[in-house]
PLY file of the C-alpha trace (Angstrom):
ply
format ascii 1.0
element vertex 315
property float x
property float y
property float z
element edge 314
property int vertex1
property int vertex2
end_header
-82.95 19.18 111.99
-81.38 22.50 112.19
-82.66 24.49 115.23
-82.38 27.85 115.01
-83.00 29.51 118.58
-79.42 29.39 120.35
-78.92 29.74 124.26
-75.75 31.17 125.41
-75.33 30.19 129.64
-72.58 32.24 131.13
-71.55 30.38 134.27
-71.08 26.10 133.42
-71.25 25.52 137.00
-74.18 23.10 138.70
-77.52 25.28 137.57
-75.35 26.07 134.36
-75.03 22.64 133.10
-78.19 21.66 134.62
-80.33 24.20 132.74
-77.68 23.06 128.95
-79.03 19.34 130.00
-83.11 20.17 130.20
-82.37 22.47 127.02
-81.07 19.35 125.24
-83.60 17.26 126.95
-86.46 19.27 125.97
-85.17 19.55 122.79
-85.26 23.98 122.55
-82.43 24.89 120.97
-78.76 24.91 120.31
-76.64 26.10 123.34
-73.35 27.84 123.83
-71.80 27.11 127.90
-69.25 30.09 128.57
-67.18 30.36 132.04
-64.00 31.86 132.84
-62.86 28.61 134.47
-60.09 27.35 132.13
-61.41 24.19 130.53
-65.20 23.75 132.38
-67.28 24.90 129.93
-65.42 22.43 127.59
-65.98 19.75 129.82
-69.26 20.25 130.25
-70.23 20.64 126.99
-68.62 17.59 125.86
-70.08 15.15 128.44
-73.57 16.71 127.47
-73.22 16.27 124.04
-71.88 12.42 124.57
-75.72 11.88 126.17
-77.15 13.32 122.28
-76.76 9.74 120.70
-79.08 8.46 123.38
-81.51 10.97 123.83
-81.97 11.72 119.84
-81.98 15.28 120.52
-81.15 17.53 117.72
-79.81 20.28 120.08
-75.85 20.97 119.89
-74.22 22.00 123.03
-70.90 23.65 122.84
-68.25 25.47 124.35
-67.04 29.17 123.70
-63.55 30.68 125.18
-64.77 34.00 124.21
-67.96 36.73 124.97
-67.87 37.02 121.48
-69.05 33.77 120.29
-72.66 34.81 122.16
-73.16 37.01 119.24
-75.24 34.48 117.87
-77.55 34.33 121.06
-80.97 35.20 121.16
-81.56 34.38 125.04
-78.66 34.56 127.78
-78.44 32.97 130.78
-76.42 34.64 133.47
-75.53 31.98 136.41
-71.99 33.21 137.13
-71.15 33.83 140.39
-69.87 32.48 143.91
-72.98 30.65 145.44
-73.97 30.55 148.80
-71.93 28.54 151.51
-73.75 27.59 155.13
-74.18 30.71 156.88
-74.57 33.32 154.51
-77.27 35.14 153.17
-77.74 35.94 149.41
-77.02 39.37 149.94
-73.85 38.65 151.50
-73.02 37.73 148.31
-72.97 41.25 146.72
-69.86 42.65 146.40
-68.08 39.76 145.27
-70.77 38.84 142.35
-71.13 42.73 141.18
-68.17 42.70 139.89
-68.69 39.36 137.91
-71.68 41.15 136.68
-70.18 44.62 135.55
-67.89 42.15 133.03
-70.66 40.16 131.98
-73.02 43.32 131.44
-69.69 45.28 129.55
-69.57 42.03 127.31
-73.18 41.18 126.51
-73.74 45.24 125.48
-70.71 44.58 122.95
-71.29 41.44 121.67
-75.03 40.41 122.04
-77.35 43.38 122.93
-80.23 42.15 121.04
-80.64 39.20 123.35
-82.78 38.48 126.31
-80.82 38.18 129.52
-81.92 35.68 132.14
-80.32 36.79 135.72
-79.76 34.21 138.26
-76.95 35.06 140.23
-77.24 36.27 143.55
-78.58 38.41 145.32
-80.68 38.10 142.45
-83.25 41.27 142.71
-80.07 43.85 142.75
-78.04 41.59 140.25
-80.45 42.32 137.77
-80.69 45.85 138.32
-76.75 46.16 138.20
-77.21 44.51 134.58
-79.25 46.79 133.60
-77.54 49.59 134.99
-74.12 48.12 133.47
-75.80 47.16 130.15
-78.12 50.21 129.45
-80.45 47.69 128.05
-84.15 47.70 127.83
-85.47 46.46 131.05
-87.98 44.18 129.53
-84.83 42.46 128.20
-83.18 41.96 131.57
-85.64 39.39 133.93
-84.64 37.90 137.14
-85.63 34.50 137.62
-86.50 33.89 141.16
-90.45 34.23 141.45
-91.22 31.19 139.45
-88.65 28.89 142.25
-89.67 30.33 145.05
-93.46 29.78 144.26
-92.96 26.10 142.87
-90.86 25.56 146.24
-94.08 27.35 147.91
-96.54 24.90 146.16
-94.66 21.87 147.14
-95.02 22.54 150.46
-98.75 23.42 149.87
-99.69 20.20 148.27
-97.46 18.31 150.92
-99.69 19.83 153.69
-102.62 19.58 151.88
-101.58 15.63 151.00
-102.62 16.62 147.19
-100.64 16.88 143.22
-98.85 19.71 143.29
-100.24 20.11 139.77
-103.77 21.21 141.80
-102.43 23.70 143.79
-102.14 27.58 142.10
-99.88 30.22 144.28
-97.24 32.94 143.83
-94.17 34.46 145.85
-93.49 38.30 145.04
-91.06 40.36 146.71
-87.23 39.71 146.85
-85.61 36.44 146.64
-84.59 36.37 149.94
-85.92 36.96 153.96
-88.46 39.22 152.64
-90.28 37.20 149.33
-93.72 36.66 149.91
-96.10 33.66 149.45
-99.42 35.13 148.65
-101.90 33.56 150.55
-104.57 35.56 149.69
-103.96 34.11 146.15
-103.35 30.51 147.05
-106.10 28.10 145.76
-106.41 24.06 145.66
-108.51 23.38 142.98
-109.96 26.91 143.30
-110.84 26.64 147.06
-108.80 28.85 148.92
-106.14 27.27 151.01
-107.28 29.24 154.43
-110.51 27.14 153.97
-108.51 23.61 153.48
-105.46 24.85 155.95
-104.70 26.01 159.66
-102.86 29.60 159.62
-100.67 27.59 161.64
-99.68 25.69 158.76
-99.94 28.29 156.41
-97.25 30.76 158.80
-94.81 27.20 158.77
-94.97 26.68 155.15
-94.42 30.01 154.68
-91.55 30.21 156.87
-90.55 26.55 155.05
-90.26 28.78 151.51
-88.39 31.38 152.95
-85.61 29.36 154.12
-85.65 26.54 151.52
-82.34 27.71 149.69
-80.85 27.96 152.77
-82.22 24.06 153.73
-80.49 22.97 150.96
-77.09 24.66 151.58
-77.32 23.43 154.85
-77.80 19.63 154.20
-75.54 19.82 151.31
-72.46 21.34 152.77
-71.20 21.98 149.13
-72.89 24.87 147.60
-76.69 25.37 146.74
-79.53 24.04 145.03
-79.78 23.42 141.17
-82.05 21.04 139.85
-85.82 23.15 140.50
-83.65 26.21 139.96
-82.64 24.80 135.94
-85.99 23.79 135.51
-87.61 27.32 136.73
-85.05 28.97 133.92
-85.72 26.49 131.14
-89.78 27.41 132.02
-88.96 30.69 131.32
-86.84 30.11 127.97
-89.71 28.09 126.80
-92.06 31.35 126.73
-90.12 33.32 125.14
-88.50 30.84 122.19
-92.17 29.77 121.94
-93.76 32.73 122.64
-95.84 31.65 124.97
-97.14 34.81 126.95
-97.31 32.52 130.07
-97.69 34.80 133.91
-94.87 33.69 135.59
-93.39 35.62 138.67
-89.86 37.20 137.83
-87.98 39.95 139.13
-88.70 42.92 136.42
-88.20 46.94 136.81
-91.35 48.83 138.10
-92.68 51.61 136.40
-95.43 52.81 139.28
-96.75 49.60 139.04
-98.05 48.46 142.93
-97.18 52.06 143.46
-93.17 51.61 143.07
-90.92 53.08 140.25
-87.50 52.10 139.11
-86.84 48.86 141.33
-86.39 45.44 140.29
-88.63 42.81 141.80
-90.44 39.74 141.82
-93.89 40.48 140.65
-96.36 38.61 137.97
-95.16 39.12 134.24
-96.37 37.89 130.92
-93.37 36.39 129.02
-92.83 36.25 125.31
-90.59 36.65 122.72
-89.35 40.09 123.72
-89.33 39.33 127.43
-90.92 41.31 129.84
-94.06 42.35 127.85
-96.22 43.55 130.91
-96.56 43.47 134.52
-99.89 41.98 135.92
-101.33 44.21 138.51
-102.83 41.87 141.00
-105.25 43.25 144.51
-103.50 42.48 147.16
-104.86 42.94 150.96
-102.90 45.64 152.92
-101.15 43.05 154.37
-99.44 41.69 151.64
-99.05 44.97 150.10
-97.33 46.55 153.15
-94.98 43.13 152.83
-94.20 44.57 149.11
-93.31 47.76 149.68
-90.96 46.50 152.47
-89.29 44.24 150.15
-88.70 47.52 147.92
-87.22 49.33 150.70
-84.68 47.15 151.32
-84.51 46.43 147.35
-83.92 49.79 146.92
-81.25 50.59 149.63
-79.66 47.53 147.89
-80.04 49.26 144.55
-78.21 52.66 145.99
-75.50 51.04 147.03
-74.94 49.75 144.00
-75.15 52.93 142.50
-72.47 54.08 144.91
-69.95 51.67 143.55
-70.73 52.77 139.91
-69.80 56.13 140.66
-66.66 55.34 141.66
-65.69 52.80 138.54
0 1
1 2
2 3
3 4
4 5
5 6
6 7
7 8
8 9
9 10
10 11
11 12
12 13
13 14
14 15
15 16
16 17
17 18
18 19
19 20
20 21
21 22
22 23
23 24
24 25
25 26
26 27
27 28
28 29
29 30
30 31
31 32
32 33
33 34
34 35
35 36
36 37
37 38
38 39
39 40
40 41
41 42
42 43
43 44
44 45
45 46
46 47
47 48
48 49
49 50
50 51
51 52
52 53
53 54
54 55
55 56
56 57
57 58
58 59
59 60
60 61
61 62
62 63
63 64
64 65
65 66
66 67
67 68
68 69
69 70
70 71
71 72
72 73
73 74
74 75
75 76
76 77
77 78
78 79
79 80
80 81
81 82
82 83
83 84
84 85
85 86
86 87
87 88
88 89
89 90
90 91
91 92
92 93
93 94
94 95
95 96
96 97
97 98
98 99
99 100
100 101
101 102
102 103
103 104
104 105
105 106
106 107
107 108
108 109
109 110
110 111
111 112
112 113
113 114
114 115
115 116
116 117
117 118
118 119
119 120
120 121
121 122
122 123
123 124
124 125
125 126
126 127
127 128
128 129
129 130
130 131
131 132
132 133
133 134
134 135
135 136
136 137
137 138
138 139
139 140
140 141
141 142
142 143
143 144
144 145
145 146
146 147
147 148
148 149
149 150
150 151
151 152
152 153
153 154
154 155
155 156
156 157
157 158
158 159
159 160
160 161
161 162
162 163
163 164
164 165
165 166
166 167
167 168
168 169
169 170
170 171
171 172
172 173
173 174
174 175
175 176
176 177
177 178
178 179
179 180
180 181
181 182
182 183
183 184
184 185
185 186
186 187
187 188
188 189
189 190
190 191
191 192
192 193
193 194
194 195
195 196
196 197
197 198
198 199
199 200
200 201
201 202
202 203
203 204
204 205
205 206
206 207
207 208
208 209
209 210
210 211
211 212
212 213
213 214
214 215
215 216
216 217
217 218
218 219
219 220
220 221
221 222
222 223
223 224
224 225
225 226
226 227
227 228
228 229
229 230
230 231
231 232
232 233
233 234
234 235
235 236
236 237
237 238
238 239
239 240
240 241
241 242
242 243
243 244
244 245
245 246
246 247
247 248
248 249
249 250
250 251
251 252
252 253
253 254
254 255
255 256
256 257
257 258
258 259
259 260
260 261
261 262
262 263
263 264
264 265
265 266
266 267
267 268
268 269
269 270
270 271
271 272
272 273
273 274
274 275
275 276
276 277
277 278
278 279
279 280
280 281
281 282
282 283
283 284
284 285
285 286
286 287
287 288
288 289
289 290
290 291
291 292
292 293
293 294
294 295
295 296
296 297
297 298
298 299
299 300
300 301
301 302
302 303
303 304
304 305
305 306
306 307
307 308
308 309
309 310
310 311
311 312
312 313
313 314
């Protein structure tokens, strides 16, 4: 069976090869691993397609030396970058991954600029504005995956509270991906009832607090680097819609245009995804809590956003 969608995941590090594996797994389409490392992707690709035999999937992984071989590409995956070490925030990560991603952006506009671009390097929220700053692409081309872990991370800890399937419980987590995301409570349901009728706002503030600092959690414990496996299967979620166009709302970080009164930042808000990407930004009511809690997020989005600016002036 010849599958025509192909995948091309810049960056075969941990969530690299993790999100090539459910693509095989799930049986989507062809994939192409690319990273600078001499010989990784190759490795990587190899030992993936050695599982094929057993898992009867008719996706082909392979390797590419070159940008040029994502020509073929119809979705991109951008996971390149140094990941957080115990200690650091993801926005300490910022000067060291923008220039990873003015290369990447440079190659993808000459070589695949019909594709949809997945960010997930960090600080994810200004990495995918500096794409599409770099890239000049459309910006419903250029989505920041980020909203769909932080809200399955969100329901976990929901349903762990609540002692029920994380299947039953239905939230969301707007904002950055960082200090300043935001669960919504005041769209947080168990099996429709809201969770401030089934939950203390003691619990609530600590499971909040619990999503916040999850990524962090896992550096911590790990001592090598940061999480992967929810992160791969957040990305592969989001490849799904748009191979299959699906339309599905999933929460990604996507450029405003006025909508929740902000312009021309990139955030984690409620999309539809399809084939094209980004095809429109759900415009939820939010108390004036939460929405206060949004446009804070922006502020500090946006500072983040000048300074990158600043940089490009002067490259």
């Amino acid at each position: 069976m010849n599958i025509k969608p192909c995948i091309g995941i810049i960056g075969a590090g941990r969530v690299g090869s993790e999100t090539a594996n459910k693509i095989l797994q799930n049986r989507l389409a062809d994939c192409i691993l690319f990273d600078t490392s001499t010989g990784l992707a190759q490795a990587r690709a190899l030992d993936l397609s050695h599982s094929v035999p057993i898992s009867n999937s008719p996706v082909k992984i392979s390797a590419a030396d070159s940008y040029s071989a994502l020509k073929k590409c119809n979705i991109i995956v951008i996971t390149a970058g140094l990941p957080r070490k115990e200690g650091m925030s993801r926005d300490d990560l910022f000067n060291v991954n923008l220039e990873i991603v003015k290369e990447i952006g440079i190659q993808i506009n000459r070589h695949a600029a019909d594709a949809v671009v997945i960010v997930v390097t960090n600080p994810l929220d200004t990495m995918s504005y500096a794409l599409w700053r770099f890239t000049g692409l459309p910006p419903g081309q250029i989505i920041g995956m980020a909203g769909e872990l932080d809200s399955s991370r969100f329901r976990y800890y929901v349903s762990v509270a609540a002692d029920v399937d994380p299947g039953n419980v239905d939230t969301m987590v707007l904002g950055s991906h960082g200090d300043l995301m935001i669960p919504l409570i005041s769209h947080t349901y168990i099996r429709s009832l809201p969770v401030r009728s089934i939950l203390s706002e003691d619990t609530i503030h600590s499971i909040s607090e619990q999503t916040r600092n999850a990524g962090g959690e896992i550096v911590k414990l790990s001592g090598n680097g940061s999480g992967y496996y929810a992160a791969a299967s957040c990305i592969v979620e989001m490849i799904d819609c748009i191979i299959n166009d699906k339309k599905k709302i999933l929460c990604c970080s996507v450029k405003t245009s006025g909508d929740y009164g902000l312009d021309k930042v990139y955030i984690g808000l409620p999309v539809v995804i399809g084939k094209n990407g980004v095809e429109k930004i759900i415009q939820l009511k939010l108390p004036e809590e939460e929405s206060i809690m949004l446009r804070n997020a922006a502020q500090h989005l946006i500072a983040m956003q000048v300074k990158t600016d600043k940089l490009l002036e002067h490259t």
